[in-house]
Backbone as a printed PyTorch tensor [residue, N CA C, xyz], in Angstrom:
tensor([[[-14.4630, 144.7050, -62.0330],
         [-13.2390, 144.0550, -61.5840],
         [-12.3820, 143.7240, -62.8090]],

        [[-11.1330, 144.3560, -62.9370],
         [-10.2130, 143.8270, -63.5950],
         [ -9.8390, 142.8360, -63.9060]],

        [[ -9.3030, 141.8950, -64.7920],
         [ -9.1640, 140.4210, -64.8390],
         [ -7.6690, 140.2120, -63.4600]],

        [[ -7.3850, 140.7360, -63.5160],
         [ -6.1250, 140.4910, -62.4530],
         [ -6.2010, 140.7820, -60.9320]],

        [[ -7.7610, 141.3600, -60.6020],
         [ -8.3620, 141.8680, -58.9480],
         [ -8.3180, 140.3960, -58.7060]],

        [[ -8.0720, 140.2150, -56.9590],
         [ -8.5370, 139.5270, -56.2140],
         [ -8.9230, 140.2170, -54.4590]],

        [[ -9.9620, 139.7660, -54.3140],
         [-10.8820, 140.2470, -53.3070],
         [-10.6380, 139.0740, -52.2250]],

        [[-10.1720, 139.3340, -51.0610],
         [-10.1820, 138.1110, -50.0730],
         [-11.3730, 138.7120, -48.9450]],

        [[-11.9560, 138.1860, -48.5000],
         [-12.9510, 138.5330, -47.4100],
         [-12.9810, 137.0830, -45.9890]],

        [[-12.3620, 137.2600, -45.1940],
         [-13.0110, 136.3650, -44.0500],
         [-13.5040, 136.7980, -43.2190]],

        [[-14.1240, 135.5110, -42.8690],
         [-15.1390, 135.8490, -41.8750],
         [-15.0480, 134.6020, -40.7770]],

        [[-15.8900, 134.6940, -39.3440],
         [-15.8620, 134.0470, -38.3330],
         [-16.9960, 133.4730, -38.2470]],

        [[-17.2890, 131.7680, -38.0930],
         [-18.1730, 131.2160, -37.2560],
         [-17.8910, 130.5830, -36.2130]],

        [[-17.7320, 130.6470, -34.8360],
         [-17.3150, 130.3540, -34.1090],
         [-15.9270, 129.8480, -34.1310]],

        [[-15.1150, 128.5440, -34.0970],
         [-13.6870, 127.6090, -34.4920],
         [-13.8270, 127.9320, -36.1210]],

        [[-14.7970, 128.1430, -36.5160],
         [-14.2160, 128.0560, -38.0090],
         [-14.6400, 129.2410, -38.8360]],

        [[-12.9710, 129.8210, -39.5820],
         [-12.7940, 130.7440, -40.4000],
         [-13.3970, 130.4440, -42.0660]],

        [[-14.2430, 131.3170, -42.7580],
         [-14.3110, 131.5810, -43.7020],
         [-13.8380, 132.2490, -44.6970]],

        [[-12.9880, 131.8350, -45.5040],
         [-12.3100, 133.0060, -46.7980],
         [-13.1850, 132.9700, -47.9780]],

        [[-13.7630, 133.7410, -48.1630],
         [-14.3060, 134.4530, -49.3750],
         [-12.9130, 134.8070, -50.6420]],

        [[-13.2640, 133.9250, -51.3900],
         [-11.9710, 134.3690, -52.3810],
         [-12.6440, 135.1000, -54.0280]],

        [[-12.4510, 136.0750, -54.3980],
         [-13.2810, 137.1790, -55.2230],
         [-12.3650, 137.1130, -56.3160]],

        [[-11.9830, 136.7950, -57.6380],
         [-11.8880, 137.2620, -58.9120],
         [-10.8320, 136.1510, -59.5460]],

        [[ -9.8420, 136.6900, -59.2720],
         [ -8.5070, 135.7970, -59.8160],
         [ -7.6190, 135.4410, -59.2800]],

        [[ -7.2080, 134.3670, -59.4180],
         [ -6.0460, 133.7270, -58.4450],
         [ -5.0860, 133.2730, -58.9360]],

        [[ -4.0930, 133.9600, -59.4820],
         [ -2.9720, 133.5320, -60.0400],
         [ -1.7200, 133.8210, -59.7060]],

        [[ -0.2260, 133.9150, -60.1830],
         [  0.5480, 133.9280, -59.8380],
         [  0.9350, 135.3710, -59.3950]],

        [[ -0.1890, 136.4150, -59.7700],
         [  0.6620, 138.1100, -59.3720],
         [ -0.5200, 137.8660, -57.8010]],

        [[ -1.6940, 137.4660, -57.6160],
         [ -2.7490, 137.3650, -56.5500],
         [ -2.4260, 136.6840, -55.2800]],

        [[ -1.3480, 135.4400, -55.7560],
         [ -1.9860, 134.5740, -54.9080],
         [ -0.6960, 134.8760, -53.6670]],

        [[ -0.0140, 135.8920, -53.4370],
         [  0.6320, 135.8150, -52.3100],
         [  0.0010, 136.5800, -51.3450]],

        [[ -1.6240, 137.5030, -51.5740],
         [ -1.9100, 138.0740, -50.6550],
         [ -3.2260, 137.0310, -50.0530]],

        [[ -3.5820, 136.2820, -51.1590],
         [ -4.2970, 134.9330, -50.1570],
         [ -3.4530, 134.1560, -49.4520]],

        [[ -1.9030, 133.9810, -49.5370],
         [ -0.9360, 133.5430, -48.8840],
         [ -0.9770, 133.9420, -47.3600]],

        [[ -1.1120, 135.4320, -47.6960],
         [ -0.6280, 136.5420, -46.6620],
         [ -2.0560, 136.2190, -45.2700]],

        [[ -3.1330, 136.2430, -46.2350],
         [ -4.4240, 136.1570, -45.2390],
         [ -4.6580, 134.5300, -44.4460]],

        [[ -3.9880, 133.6670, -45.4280],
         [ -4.0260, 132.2230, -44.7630],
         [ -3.1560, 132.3750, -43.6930]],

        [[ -1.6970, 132.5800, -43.4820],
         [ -1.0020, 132.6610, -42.5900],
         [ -1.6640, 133.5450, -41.5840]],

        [[ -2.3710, 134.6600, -41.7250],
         [ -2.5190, 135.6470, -40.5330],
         [ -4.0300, 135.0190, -39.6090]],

        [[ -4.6700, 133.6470, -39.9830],
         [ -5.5340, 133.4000, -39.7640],
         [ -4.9920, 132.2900, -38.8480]],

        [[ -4.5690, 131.6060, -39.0410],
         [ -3.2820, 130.7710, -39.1120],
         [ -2.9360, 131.0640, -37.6260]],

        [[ -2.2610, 131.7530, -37.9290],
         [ -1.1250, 132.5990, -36.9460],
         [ -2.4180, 133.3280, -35.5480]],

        [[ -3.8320, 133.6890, -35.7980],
         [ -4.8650, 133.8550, -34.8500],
         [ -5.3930, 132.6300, -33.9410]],

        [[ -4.8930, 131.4170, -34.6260],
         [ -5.0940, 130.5230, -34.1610],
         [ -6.0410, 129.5160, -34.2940]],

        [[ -6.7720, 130.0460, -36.0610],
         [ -7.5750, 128.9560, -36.4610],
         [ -6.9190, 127.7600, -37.4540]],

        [[ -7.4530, 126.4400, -37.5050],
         [ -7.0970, 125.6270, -37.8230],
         [ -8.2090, 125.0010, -38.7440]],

        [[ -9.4370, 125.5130, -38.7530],
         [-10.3260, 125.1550, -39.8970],
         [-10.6320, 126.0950, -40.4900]],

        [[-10.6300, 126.0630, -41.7170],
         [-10.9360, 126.8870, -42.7960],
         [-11.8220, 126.5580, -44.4330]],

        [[-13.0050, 127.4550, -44.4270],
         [-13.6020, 126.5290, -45.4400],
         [-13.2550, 128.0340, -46.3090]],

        [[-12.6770, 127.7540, -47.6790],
         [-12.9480, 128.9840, -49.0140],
         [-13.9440, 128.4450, -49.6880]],

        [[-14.5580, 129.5310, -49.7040],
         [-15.8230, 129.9140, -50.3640],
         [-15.2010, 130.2590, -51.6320]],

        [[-15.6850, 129.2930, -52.6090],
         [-15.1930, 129.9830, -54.3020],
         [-16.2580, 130.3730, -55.1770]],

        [[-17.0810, 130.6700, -54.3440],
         [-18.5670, 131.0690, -55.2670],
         [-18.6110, 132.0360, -55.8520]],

        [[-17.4790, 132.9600, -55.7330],
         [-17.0570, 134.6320, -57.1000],
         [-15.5100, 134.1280, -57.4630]],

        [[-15.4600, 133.2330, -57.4960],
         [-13.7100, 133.0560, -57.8830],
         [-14.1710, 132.4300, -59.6440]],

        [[-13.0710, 133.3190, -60.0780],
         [-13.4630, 133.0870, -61.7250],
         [-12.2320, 132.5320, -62.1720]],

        [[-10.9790, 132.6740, -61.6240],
         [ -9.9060, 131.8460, -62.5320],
         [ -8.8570, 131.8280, -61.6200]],

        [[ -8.3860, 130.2080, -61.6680],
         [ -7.6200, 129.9640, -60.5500],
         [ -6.2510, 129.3200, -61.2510]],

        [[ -4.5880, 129.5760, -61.3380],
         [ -3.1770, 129.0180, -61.8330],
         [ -2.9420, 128.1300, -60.6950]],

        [[ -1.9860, 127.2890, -61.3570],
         [ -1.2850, 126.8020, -60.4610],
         [ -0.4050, 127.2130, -59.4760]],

        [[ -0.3560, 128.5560, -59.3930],
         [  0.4090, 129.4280, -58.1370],
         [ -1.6430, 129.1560, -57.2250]],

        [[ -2.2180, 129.5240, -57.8760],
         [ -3.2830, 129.7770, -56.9090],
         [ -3.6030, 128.1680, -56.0800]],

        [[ -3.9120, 127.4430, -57.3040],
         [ -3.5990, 125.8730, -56.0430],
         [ -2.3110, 126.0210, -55.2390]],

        [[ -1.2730, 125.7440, -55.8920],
         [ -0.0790, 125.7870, -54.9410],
         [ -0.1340, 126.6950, -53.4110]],

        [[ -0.9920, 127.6600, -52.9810],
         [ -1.2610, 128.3700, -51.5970],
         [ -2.2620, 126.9850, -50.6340]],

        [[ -2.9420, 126.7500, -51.3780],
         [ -3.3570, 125.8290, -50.8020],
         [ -2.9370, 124.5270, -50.2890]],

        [[ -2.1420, 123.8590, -51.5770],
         [ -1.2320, 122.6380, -50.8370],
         [ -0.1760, 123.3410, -49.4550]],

        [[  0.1640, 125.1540, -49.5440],
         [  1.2090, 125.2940, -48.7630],
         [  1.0620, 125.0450, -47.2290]],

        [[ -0.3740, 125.0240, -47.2050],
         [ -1.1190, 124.9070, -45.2320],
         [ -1.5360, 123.7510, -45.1970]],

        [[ -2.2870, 122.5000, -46.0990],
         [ -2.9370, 121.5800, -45.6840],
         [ -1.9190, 121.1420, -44.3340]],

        [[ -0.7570, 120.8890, -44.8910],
         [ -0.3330, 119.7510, -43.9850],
         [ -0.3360, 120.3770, -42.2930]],

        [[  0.2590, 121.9870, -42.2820],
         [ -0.3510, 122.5380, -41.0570],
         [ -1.2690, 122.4720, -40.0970]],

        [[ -2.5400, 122.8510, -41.3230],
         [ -4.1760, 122.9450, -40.6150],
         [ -4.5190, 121.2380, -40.0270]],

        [[ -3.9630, 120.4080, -40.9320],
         [ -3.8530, 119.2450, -40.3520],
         [ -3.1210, 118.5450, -39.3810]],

        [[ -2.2120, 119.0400, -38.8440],
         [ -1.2860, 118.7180, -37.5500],
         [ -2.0400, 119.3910, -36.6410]],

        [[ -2.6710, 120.6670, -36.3940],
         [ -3.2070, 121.4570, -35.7150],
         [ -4.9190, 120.8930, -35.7230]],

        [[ -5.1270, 119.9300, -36.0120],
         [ -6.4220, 119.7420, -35.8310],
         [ -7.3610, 119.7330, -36.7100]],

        [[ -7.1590, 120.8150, -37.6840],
         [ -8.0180, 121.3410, -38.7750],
         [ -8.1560, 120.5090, -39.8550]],

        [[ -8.4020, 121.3650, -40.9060],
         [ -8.6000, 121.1090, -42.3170],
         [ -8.8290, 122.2670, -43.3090]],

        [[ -8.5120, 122.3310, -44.7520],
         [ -9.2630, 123.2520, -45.2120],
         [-10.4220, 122.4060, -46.5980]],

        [[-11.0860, 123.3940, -46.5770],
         [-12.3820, 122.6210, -47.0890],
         [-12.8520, 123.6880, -48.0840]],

        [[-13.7140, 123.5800, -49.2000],
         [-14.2050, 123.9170, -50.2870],
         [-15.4110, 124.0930, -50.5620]],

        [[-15.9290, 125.6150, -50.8820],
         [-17.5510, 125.2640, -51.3250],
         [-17.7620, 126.0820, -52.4770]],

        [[-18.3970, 125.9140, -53.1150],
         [-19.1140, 127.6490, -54.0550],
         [-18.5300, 127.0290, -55.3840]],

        [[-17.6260, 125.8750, -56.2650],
         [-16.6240, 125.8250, -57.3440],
         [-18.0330, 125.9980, -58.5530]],

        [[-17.3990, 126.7000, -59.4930],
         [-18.3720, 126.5220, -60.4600],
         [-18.0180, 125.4150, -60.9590]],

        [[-18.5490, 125.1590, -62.0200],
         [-18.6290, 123.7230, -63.2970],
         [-16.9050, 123.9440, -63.4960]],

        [[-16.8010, 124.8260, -64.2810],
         [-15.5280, 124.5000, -64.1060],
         [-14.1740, 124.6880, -63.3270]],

        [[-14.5980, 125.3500, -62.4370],
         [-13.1360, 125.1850, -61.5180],
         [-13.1770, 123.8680, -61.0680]],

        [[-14.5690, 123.2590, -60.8450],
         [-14.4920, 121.5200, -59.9930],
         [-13.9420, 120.8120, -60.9200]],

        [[-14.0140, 120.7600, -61.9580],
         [-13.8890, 119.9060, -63.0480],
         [-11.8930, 120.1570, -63.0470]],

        [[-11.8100, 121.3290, -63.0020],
         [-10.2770, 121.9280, -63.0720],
         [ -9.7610, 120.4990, -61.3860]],

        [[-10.4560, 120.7010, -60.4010],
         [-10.1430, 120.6250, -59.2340],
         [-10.2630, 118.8820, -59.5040]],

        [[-10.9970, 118.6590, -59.9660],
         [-10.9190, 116.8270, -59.8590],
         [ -9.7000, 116.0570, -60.6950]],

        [[ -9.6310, 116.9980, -62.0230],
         [ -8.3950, 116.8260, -63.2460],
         [ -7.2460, 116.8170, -62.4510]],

        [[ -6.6500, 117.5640, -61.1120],
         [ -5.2840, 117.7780, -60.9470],
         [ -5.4210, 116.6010, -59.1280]],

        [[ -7.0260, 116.2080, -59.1040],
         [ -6.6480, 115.4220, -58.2270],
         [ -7.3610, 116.0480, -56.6620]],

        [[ -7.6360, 117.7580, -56.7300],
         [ -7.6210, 118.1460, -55.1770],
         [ -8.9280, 117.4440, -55.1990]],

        [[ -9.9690, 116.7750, -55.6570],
         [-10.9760, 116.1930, -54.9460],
         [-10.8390, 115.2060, -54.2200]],

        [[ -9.4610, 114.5500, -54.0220],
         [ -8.9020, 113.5500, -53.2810],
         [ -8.2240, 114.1910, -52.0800]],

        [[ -7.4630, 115.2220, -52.3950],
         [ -6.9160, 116.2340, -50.7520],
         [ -7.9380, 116.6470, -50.2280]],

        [[ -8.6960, 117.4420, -51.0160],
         [ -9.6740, 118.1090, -49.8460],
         [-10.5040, 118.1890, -49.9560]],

        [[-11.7230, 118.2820, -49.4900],
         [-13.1500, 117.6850, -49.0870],
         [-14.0120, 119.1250, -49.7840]],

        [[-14.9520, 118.9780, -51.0830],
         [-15.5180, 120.0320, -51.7100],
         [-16.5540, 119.5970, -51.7550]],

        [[-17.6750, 120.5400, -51.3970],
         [-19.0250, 120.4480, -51.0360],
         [-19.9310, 122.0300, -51.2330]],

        [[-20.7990, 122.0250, -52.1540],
         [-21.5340, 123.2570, -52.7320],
         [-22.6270, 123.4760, -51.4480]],

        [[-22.5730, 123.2070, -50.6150],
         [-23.3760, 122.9960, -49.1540],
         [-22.5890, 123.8840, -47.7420]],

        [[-22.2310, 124.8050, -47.8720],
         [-21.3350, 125.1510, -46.9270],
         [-21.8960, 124.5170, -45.4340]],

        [[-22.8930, 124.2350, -45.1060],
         [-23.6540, 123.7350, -44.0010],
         [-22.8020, 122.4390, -43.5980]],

        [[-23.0380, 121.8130, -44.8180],
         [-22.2550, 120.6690, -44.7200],
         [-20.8280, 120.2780, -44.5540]],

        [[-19.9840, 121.3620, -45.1140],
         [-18.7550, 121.5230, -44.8660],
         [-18.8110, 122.0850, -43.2300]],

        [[-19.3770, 122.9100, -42.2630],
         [-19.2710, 123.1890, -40.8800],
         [-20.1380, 122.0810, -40.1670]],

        [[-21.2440, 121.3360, -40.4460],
         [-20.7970, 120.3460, -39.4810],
         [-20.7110, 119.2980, -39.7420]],

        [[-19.3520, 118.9460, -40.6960],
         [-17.7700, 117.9130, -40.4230],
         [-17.0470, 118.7100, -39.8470]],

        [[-16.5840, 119.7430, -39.4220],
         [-15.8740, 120.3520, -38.5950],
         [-16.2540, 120.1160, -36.9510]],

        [[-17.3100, 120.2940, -36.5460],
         [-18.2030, 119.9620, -35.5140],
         [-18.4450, 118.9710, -35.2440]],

        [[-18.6780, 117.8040, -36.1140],
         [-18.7200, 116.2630, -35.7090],
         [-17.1480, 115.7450, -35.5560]]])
């Protein structure tokens, strides 16, 4: 993988969508994770957990996709939620604050049932 690939993969567990997010997430990447949030979105899910357990480098275009739905997934019921961060993307993720927006947990189990409860 090139330093500039990004790999999106979702997947279905029942109400709640999984995005697999794969390599890099930056400002040339992050409009086709844009593209896959909206079309998930738009299917009619409202919870969503990304899996960042192959995500190696994330810009502030790549957070910025994420602040662009919270407030959505949250009128609609949902949430989006976090699992897989290495050492340092969490560390990246607590520095700018998202450990206060959104709920990150290396347990994906645990992230689906708070969705369910």
């Amino acid at each position: 993988m090139q330093n500039n690939e990004l790999t999106i993969i979702s997947s279905q567990d029942n109400d709640i969508c999984i995005v697999q997010i794969i390599g890099y997430l930056d400002a040339h990447t992050a409009p086709a994770l844009e593209k896959e949030i909206q079309q998930i979105i738009d299917k009619g899910f409202s919870k969503i957990i990304c899996d960042c357990s192959n995500l190696e480098y994330i810009s502030s275009a790549g957070f910025g996709v994420f602040m662009e739905f919270i407030e959505e997934l949250r009128t609609n019921g949902g949430d989006l939620k976090f699992t897989g961060l290495n050492a340092k993307l969490k560390n990246l993720y607590e520095l700018l604050g998202f450990n206060v927006l959104f709920e990150i947990n290396d347990d994906i189990k645990i992230l689906k049932e708070k969705f369910t409860n």
